[in-house]
N, C-alpha and C positions, 0 to 999 in steps of 0.2 A: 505502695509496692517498692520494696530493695530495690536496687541497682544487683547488688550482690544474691542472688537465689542460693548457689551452692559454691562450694570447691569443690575441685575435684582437683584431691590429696595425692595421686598417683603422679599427675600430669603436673601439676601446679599449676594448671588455668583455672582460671575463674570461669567458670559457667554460665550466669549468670548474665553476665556481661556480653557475650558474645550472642547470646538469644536474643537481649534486647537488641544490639548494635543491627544484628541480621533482618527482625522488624523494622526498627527506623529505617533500613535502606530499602525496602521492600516495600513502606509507606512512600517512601521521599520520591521513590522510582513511579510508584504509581501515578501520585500525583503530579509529577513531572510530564509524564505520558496526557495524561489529562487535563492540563493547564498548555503544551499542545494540540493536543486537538481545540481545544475552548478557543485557542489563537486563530488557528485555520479555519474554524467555523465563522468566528468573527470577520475574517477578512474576507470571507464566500458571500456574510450578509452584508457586507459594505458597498462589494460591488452589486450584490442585486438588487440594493436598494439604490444606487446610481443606476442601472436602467431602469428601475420602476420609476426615477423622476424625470430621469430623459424621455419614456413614451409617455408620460403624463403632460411633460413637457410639451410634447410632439403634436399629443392630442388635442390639448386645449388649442395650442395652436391654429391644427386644421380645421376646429369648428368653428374658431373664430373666422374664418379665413370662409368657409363655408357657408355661414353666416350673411357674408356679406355679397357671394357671389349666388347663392342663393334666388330663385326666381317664385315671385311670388306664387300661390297655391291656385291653381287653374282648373277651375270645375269639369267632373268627367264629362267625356264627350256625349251628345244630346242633351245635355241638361245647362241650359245657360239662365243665368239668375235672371227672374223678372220676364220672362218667355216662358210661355204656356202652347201647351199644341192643343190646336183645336179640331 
């Protein structure tokens, strides 16, 4: 495709030229808009991804922690192991 499409022999602008230039900035503008947002979205999942490893963080922790405080498993009531009613 020309750079040059027409003149316009009245005016002496080139025509042409100014169609393309008005595209390029109308891409350039777009993409500019959109390589913002792609930035801000980036930095929305940065941080949610530092709390999803801080409560994972958090989590392992309290079961560790739970784990250990934990009281072993204690038969429901009337039923004690090796006792039979007679």
């Amino acid at each position: 495709m020309p750079v040059l499409d027409s003149l316009d022999v009245e005016g002496g602008v080139v025509v042409g030229v100014g169609a393309t230039l008005q595209a390029t900035h109308s891409l350039v503008t777009e993409l500019s808009a959109v390589a913002a947002n792609e930035s801000s979205m980036l930095n929305e999942y940065r941080e949610l991804l530092g709390t999803a490893a801080a409560l994972q963080h958090y989590w392992e922790g309290n079961k560790a922690k739970h784990k250990q405080n934990r009281i072993p498993h204690q038969p429901a009531r009337g039923t004690m192991k090796g006792v039979t009613k007679k």
